[in-house]
N, CA, C and O atoms as a CHARMM CRD file, in Angstrom:
* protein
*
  372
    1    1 UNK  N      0.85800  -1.17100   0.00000 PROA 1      0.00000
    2    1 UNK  CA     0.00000   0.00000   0.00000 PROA 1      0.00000
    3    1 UNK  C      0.89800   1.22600   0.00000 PROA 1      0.00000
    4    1 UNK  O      1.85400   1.19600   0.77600 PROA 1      0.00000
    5    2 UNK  N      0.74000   2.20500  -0.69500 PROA 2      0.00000
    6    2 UNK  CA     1.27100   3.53200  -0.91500 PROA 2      0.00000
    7    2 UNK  C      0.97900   4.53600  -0.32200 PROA 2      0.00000
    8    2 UNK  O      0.32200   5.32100  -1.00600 PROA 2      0.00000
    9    3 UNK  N      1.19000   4.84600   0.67100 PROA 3      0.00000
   10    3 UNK  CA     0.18500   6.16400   1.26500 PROA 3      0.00000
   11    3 UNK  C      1.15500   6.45100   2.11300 PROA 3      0.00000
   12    3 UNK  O      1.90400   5.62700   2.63800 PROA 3      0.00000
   13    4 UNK  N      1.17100   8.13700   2.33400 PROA 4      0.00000
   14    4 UNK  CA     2.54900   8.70700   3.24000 PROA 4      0.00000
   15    4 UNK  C      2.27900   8.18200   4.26700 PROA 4      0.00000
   16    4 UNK  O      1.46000   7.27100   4.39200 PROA 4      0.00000
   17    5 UNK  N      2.78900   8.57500   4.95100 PROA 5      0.00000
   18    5 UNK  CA     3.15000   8.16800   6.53500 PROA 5      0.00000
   19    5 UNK  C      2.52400   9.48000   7.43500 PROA 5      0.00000
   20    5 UNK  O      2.65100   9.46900   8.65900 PROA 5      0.00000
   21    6 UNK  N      1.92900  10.46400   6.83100 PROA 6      0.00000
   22    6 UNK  CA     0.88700  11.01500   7.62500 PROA 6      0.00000
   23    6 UNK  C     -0.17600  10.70000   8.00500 PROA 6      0.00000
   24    6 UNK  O     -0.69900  10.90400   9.10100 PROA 6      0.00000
   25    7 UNK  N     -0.80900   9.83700   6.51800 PROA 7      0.00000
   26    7 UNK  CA    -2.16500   9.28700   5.99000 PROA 7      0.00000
   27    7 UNK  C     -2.19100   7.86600   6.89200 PROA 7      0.00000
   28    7 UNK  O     -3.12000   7.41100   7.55900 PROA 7      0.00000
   29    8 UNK  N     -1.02700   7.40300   6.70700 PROA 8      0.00000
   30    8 UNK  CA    -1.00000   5.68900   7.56700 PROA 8      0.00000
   31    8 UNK  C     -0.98900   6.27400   8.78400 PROA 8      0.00000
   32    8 UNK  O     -1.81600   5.56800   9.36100 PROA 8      0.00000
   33    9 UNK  N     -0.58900   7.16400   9.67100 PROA 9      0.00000
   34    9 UNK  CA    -0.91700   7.50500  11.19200 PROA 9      0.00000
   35    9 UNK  C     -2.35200   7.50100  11.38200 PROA 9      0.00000
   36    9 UNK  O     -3.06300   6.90900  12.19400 PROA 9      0.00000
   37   10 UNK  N     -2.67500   8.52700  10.18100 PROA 10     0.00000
   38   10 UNK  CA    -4.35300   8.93700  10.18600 PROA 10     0.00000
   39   10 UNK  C     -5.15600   7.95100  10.15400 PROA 10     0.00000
   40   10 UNK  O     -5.91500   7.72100  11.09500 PROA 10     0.00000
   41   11 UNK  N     -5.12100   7.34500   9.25700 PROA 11     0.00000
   42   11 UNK  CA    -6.04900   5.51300   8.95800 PROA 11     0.00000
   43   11 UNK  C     -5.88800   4.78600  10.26500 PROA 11     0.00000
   44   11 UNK  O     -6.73600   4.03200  10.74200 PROA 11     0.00000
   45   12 UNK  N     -4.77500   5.06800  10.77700 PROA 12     0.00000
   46   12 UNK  CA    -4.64600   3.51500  12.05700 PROA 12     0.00000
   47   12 UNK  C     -5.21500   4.40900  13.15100 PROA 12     0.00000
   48   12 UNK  O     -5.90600   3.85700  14.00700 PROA 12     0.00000
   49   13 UNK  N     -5.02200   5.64600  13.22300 PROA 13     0.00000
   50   13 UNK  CA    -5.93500   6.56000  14.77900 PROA 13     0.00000
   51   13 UNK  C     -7.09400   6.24600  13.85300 PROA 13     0.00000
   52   13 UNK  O     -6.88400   5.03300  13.88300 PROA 13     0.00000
   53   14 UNK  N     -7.88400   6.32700  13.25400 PROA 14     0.00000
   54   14 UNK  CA    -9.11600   6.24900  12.82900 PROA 14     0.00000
   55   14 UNK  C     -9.51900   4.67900  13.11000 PROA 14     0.00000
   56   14 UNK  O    -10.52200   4.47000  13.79200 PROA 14     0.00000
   57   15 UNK  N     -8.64600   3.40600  12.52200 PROA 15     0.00000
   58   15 UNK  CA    -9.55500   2.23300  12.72800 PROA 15     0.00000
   59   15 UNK  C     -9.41500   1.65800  14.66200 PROA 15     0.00000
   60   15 UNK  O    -10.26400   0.89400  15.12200 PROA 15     0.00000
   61   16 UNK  N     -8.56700   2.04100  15.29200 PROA 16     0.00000
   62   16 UNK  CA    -8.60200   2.04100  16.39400 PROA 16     0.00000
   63   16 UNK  C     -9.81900   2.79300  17.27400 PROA 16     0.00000
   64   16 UNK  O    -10.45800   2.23700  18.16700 PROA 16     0.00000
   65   17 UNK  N     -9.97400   4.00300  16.88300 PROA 17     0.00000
   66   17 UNK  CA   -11.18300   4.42800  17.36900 PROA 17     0.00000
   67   17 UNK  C    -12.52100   3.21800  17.07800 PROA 17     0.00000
   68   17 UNK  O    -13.31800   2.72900  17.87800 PROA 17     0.00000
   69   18 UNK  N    -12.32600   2.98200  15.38900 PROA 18     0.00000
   70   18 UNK  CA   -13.40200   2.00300  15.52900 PROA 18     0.00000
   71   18 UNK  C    -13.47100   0.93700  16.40100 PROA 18     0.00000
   72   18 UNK  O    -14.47100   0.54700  17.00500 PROA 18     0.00000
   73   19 UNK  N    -12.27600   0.45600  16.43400 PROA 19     0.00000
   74   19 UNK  CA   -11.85400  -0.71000  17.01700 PROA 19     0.00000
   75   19 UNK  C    -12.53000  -0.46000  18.45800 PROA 19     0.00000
   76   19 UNK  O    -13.57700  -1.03900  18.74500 PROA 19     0.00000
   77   20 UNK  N    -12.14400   0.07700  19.00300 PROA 20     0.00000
   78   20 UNK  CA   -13.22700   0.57100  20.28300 PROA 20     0.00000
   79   20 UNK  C    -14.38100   0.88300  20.18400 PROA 20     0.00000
   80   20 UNK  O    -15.08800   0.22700  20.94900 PROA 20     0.00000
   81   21 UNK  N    -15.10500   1.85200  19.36800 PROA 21     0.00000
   82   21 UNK  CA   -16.42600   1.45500  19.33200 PROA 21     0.00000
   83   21 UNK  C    -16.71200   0.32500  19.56000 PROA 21     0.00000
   84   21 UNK  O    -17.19800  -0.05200  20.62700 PROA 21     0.00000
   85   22 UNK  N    -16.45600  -0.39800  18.59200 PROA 22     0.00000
   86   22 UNK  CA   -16.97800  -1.94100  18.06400 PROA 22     0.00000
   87   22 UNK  C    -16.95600  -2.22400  19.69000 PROA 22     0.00000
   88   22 UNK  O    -17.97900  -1.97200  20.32700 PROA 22     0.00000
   89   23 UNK  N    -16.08100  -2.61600  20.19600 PROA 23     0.00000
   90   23 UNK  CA   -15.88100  -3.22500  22.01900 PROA 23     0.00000
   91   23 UNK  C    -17.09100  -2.46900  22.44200 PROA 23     0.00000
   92   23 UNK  O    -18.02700  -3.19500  22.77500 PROA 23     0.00000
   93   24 UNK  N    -17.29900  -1.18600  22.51000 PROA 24     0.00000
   94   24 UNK  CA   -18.26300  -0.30100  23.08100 PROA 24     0.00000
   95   24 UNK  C    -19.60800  -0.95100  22.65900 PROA 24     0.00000
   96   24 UNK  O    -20.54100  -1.01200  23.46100 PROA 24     0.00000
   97   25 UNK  N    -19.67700  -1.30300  21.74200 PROA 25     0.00000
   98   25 UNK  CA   -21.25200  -1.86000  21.20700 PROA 25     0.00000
   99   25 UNK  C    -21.41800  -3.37900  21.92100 PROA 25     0.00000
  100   25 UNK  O    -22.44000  -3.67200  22.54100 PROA 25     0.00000
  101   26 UNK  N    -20.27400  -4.31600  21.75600 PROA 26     0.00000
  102   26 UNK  CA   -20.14000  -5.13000  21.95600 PROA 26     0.00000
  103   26 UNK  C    -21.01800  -5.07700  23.76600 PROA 26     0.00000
  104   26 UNK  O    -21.91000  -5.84100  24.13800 PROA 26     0.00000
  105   27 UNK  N    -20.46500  -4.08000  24.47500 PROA 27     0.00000
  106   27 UNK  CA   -20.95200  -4.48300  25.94000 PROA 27     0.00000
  107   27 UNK  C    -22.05500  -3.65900  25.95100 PROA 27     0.00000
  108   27 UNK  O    -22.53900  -3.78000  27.07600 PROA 27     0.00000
  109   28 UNK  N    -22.73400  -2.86200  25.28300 PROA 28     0.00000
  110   28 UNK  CA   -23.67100  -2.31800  25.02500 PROA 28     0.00000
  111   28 UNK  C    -24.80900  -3.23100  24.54500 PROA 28     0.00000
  112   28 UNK  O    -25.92900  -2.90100  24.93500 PROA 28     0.00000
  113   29 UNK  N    -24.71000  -4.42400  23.69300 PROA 29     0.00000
  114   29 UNK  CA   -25.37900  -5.57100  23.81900 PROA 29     0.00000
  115   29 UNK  C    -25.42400  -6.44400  24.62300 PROA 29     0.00000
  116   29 UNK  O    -26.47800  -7.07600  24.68600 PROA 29     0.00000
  117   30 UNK  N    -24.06200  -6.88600  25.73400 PROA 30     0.00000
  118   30 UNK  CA   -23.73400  -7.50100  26.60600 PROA 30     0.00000
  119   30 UNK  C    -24.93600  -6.78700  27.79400 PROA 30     0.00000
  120   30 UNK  O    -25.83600  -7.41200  28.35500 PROA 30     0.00000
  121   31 UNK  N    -24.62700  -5.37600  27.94000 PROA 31     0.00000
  122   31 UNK  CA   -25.67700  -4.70000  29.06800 PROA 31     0.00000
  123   31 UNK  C    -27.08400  -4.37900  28.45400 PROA 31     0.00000
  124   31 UNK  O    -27.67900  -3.30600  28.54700 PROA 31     0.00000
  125   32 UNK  N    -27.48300  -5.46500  27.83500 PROA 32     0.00000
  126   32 UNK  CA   -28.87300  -5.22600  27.10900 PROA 32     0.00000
  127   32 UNK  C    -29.50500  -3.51600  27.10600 PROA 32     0.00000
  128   32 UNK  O    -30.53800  -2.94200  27.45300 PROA 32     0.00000
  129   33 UNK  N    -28.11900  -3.14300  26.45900 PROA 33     0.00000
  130   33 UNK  CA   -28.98600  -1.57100  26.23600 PROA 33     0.00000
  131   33 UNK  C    -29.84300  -1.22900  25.09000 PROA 33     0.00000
  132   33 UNK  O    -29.44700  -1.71200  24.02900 PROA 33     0.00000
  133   34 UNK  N    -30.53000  -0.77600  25.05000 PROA 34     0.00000
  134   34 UNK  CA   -31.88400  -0.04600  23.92000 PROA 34     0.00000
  135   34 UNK  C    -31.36200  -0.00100  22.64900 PROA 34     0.00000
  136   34 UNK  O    -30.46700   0.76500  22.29200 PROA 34     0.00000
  137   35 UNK  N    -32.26200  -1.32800  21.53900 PROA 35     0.00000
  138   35 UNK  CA   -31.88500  -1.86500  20.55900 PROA 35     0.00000
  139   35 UNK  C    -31.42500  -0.61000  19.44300 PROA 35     0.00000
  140   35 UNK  O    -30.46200  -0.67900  18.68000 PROA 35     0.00000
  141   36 UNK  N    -32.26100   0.39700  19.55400 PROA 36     0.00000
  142   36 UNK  CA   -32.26800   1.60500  18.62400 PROA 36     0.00000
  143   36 UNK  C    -30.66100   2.35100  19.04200 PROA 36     0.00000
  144   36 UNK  O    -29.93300   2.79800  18.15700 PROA 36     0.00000
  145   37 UNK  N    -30.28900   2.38700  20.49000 PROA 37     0.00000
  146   37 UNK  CA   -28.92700   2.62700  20.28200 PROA 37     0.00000
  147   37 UNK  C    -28.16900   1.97300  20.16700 PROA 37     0.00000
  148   37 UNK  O    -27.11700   2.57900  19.96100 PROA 37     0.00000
  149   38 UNK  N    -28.02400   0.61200  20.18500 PROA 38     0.00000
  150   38 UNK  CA   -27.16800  -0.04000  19.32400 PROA 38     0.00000
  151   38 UNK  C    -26.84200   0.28300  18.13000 PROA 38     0.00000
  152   38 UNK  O    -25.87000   0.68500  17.49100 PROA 38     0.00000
  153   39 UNK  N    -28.11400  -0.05400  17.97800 PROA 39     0.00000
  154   39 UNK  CA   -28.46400   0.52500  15.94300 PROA 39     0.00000
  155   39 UNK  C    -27.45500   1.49100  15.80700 PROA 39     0.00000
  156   39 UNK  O    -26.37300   1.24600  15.27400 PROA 39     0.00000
  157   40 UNK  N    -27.82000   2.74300  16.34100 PROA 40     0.00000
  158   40 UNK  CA   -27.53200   4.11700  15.97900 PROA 40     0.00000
  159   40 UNK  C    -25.51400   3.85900  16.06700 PROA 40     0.00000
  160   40 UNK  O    -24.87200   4.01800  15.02900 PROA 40     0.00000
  161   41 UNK  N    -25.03100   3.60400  16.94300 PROA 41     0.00000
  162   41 UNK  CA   -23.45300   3.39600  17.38600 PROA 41     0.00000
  163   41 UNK  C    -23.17100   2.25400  16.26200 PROA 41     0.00000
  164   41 UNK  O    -22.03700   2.39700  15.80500 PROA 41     0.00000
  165   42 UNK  N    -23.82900   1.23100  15.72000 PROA 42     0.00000
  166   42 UNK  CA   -23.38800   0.55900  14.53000 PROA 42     0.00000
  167   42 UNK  C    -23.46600   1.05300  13.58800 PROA 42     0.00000
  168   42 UNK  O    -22.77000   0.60300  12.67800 PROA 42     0.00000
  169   43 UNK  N    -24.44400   2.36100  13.28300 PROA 43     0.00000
  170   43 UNK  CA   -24.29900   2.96400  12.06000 PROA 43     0.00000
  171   43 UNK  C    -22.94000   3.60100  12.02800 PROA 43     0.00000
  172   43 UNK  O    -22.25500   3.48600  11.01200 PROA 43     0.00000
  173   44 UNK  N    -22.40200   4.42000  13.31300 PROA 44     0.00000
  174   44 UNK  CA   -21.53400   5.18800  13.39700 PROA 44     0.00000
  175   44 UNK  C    -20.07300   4.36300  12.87100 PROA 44     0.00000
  176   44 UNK  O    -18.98500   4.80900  12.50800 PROA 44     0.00000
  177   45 UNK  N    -20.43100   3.40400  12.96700 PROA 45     0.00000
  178   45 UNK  CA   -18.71800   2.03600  12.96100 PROA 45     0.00000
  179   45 UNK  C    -19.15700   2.17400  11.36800 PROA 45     0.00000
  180   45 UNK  O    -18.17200   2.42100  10.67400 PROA 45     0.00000
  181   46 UNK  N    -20.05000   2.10400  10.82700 PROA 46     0.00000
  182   46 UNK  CA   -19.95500   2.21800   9.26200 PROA 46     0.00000
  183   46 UNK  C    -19.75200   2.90600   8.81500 PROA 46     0.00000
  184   46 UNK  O    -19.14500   2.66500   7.77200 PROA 46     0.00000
  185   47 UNK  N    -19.98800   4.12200   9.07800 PROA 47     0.00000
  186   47 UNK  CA   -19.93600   5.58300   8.34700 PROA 47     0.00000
  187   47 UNK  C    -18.23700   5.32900   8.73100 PROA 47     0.00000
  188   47 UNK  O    -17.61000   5.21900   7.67700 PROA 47     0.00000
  189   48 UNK  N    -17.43400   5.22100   9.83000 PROA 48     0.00000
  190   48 UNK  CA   -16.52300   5.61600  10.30100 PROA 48     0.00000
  191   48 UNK  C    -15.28000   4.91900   9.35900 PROA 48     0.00000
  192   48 UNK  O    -14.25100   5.56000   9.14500 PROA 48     0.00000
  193   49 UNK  N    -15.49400   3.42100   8.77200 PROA 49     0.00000
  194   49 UNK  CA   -15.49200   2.46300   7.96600 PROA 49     0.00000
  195   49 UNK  C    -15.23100   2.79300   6.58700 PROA 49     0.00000
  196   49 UNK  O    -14.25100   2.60300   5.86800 PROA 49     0.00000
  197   50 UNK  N    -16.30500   3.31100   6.40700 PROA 50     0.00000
  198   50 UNK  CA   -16.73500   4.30100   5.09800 PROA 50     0.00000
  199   50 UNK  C    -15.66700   5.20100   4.49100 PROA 50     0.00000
  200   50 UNK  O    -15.04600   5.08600   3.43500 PROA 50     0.00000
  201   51 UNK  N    -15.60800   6.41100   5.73400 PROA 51     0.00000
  202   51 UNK  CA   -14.87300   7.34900   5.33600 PROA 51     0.00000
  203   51 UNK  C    -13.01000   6.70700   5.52200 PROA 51     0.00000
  204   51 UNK  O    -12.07800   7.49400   5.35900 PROA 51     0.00000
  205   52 UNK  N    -12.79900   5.38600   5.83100 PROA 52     0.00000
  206   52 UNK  CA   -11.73000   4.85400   6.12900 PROA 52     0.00000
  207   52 UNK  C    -11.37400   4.48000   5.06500 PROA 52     0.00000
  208   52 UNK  O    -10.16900   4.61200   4.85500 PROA 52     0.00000
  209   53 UNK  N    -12.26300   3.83400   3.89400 PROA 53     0.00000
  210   53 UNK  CA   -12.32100   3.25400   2.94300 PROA 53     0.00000
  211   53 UNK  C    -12.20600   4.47000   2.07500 PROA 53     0.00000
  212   53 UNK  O    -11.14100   4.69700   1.50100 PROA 53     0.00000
  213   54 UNK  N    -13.10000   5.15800   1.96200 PROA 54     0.00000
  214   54 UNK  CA   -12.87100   6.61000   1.02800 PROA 54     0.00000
  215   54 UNK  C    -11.31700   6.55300   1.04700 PROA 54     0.00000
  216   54 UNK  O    -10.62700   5.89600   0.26700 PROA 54     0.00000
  217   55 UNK  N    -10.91200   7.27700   1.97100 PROA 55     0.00000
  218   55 UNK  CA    -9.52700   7.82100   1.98300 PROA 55     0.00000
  219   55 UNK  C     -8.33000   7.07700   1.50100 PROA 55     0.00000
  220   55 UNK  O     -7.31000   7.57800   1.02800 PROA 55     0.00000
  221   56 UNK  N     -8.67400   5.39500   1.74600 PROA 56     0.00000
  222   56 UNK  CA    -7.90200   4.54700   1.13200 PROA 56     0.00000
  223   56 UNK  C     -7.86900   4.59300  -0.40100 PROA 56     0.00000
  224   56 UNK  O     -6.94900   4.30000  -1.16400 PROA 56     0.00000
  225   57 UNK  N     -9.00300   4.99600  -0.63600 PROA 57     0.00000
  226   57 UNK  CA    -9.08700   4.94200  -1.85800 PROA 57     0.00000
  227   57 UNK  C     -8.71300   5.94300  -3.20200 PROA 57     0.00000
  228   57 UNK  O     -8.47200   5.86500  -4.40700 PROA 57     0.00000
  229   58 UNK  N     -8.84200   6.91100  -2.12400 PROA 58     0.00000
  230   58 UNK  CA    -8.10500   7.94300  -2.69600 PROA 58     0.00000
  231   58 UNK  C     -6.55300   8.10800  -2.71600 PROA 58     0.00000
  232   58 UNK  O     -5.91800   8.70200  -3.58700 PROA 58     0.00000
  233   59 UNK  N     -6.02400   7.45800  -1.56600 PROA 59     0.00000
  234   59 UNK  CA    -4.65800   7.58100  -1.70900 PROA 59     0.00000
  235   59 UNK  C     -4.25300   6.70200  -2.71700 PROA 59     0.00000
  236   59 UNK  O     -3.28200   7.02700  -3.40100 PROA 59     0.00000
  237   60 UNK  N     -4.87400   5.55700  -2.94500 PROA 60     0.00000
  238   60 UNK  CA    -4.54300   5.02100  -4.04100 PROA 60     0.00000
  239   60 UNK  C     -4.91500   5.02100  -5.34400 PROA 60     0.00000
  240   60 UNK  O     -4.34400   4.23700  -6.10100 PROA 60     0.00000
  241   61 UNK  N     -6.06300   6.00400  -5.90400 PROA 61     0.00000
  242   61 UNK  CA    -6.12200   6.75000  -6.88600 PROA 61     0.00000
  243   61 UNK  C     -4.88000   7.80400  -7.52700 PROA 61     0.00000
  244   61 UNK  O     -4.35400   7.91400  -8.63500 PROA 61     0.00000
  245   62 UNK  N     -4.75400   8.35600  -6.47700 PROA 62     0.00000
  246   62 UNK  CA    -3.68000   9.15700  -6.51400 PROA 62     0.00000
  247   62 UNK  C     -2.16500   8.72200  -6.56100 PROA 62     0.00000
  248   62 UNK  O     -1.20800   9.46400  -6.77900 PROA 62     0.00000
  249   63 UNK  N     -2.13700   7.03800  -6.25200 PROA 63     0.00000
  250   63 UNK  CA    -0.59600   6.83200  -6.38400 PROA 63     0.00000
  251   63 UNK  C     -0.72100   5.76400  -7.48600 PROA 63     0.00000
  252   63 UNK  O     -0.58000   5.94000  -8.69600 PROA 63     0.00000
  253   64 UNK  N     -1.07700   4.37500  -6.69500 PROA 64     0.00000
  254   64 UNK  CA    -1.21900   3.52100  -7.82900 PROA 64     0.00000
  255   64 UNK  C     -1.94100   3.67800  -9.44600 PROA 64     0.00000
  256   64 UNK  O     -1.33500   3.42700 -10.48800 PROA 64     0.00000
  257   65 UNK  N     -3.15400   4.08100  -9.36900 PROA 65     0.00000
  258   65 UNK  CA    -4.08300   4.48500 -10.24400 PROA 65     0.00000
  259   65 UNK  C     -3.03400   5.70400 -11.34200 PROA 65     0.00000
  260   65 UNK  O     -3.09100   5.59900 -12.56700 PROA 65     0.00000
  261   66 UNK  N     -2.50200   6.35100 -10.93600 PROA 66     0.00000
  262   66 UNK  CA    -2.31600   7.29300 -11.77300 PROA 66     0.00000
  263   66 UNK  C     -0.68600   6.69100 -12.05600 PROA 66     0.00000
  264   66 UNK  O     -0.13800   7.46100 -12.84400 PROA 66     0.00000
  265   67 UNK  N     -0.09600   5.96500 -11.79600 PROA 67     0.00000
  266   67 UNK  CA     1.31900   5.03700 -12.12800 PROA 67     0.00000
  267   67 UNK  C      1.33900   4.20600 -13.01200 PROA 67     0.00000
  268   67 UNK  O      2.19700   4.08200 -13.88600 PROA 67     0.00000
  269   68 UNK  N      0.04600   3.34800 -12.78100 PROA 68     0.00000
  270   68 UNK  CA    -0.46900   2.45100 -13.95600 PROA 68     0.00000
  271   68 UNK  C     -0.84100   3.09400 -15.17500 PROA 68     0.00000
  272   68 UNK  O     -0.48400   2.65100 -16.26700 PROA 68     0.00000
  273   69 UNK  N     -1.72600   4.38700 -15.00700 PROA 69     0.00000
  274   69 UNK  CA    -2.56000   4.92300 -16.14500 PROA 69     0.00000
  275   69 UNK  C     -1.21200   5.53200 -17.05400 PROA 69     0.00000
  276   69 UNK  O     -1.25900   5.57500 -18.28400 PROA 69     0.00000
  277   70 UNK  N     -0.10100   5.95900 -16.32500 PROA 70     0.00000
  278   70 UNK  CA     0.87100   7.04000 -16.94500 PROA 70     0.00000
  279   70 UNK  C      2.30700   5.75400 -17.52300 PROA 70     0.00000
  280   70 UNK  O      3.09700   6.12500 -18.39100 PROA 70     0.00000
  281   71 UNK  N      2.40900   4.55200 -16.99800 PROA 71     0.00000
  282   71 UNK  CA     3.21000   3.45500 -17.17400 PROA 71     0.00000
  283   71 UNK  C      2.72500   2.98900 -19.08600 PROA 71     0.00000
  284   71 UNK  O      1.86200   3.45600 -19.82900 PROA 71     0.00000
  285   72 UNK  N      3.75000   1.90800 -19.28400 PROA 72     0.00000
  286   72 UNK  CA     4.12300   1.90800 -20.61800 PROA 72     0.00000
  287   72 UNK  C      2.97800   0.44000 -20.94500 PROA 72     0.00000
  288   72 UNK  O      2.30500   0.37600 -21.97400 PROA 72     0.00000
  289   73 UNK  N      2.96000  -0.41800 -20.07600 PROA 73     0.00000
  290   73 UNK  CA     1.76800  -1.63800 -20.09200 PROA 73     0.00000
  291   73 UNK  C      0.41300  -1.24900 -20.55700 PROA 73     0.00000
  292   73 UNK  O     -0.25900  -0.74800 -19.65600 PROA 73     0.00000
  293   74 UNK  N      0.00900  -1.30800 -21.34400 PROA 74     0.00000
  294   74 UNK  CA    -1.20400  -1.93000 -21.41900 PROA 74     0.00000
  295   74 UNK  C     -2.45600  -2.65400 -20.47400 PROA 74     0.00000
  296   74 UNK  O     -3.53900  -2.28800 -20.02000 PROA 74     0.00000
  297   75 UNK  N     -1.82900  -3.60200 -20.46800 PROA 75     0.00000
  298   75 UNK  CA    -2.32000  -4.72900 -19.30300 PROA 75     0.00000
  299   75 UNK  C     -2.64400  -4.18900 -18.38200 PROA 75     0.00000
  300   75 UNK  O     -3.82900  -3.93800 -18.16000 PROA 75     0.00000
  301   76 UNK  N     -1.38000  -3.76400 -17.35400 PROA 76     0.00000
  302   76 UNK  CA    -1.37000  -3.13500 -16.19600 PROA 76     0.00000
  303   76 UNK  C     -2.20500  -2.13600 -16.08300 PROA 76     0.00000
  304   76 UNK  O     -2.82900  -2.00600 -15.03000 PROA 76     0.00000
  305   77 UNK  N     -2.36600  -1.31300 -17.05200 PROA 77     0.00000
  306   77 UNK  CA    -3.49800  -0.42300 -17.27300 PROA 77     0.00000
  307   77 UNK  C     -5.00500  -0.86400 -16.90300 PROA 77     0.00000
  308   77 UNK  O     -5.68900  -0.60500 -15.91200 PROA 77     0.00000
  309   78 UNK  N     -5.31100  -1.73300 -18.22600 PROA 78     0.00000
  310   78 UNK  CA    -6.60300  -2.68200 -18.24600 PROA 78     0.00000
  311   78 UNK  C     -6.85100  -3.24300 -16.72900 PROA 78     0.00000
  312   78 UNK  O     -7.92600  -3.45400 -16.16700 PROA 78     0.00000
  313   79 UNK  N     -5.59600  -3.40900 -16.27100 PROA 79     0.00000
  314   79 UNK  CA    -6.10800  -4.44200 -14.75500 PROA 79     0.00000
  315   79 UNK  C     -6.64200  -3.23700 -13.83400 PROA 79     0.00000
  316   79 UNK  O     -7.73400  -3.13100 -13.27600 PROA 79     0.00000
  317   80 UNK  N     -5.36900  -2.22100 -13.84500 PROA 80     0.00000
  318   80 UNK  CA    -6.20800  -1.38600 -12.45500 PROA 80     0.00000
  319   80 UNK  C     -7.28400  -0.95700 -13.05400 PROA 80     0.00000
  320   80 UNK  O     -8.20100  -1.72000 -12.75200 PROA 80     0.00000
  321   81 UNK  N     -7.53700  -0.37000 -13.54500 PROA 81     0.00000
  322   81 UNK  CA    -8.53200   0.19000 -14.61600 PROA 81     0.00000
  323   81 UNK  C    -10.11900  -0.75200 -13.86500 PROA 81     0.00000
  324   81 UNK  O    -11.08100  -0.41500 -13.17400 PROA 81     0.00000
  325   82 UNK  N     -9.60700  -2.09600 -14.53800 PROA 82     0.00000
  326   82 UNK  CA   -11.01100  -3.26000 -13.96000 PROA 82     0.00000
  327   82 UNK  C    -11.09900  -3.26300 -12.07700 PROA 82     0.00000
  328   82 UNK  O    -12.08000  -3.40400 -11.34700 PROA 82     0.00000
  329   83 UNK  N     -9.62700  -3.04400 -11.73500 PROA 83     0.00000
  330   83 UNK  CA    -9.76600  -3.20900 -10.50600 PROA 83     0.00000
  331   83 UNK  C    -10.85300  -2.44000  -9.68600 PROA 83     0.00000
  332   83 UNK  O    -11.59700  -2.95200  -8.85000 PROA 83     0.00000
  333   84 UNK  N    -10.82100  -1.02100 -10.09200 PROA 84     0.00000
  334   84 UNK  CA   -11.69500   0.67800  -9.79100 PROA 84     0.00000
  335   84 UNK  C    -12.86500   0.17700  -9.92000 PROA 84     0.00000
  336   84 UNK  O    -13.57500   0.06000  -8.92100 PROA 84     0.00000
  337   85 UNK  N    -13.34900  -0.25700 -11.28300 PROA 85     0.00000
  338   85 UNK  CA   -14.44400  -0.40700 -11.65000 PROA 85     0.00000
  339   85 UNK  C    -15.21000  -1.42400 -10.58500 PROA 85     0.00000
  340   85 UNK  O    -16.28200  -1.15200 -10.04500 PROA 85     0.00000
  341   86 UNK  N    -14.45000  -2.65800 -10.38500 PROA 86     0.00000
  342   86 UNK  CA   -15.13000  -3.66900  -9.25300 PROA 86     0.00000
  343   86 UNK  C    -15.06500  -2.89900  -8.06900 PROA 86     0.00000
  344   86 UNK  O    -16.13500  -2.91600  -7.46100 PROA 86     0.00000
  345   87 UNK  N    -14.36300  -2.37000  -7.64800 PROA 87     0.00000
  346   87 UNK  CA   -14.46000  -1.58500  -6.04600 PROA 87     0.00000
  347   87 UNK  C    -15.69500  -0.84300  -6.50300 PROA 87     0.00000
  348   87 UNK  O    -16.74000  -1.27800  -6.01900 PROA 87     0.00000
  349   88 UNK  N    -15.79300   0.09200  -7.25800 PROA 88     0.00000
  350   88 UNK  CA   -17.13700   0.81800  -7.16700 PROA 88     0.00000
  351   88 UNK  C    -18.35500  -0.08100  -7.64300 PROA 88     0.00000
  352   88 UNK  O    -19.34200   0.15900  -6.94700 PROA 88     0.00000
  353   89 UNK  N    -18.59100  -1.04400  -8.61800 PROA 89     0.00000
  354   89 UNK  CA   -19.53200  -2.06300  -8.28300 PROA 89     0.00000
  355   89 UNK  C    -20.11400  -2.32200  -7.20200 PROA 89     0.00000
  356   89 UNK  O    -21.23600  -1.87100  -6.97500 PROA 89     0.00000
  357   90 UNK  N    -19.40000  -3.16500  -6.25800 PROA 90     0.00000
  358   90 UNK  CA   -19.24000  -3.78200  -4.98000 PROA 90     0.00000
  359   90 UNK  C    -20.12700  -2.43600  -3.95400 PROA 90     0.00000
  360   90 UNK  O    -21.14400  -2.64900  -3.29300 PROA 90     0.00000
  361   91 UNK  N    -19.25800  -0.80500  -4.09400 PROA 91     0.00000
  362   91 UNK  CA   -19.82700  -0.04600  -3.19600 PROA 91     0.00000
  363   91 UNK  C    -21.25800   0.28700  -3.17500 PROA 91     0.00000
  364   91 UNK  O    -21.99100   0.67300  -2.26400 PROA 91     0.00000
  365   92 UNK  N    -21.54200  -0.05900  -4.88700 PROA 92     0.00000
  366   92 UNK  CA   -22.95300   0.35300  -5.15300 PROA 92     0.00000
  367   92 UNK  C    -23.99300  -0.16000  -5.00600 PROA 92     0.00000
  368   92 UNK  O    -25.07800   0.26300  -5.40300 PROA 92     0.00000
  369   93 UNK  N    -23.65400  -1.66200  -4.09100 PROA 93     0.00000
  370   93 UNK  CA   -24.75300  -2.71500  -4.06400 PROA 93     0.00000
  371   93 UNK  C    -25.75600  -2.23600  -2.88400 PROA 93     0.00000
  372   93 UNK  O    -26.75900  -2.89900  -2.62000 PROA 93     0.00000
């Protein structure tokens, strides 16, 4: 994976926070608390997920994506190229 070493600090303080949520929900079902806030704190681990994934994705738009597109292959082209296309498939389901 390609991404500075500002962005990799940023991503790992970000999935750690999730990472705790998640525990947080976890005993939040454990202490049979009110199904709707569960709900609501699992939406938050997705969105949080989400924007984790965004950013990944952008850093690698911006490195890989544009290395391949500007590189002398063909192929390599065609592949990331298909690769983008299935990630955004997949997001759109």
């Amino acid at each position: 994976m390609h991404i500075s070493p500002d962005e990799k600090v940023a991503t790992q303080r970000r999935l750690k926070s999730v990472e705790g949520h998640v525990r947080g929900i976890a005993r939040m079902i454990e202490d049979d608390a009110y199904c709707i806030d569960v709900i609501q704190q699992i939406r938050a681990v997705q969105a949080a997920l989400d924007k984790v994934a965004a950013l990944t994705l952008e850093e690698h738009l911006k490195h890989c994506v544009v290395s391949a597109v500007q590189g002398d292959d063909p192929a390599e082209r065609a592949r990331v190229l298909d690769e983008i296309l299935t990630v955004f498939r997949k997001q759109s389901r």
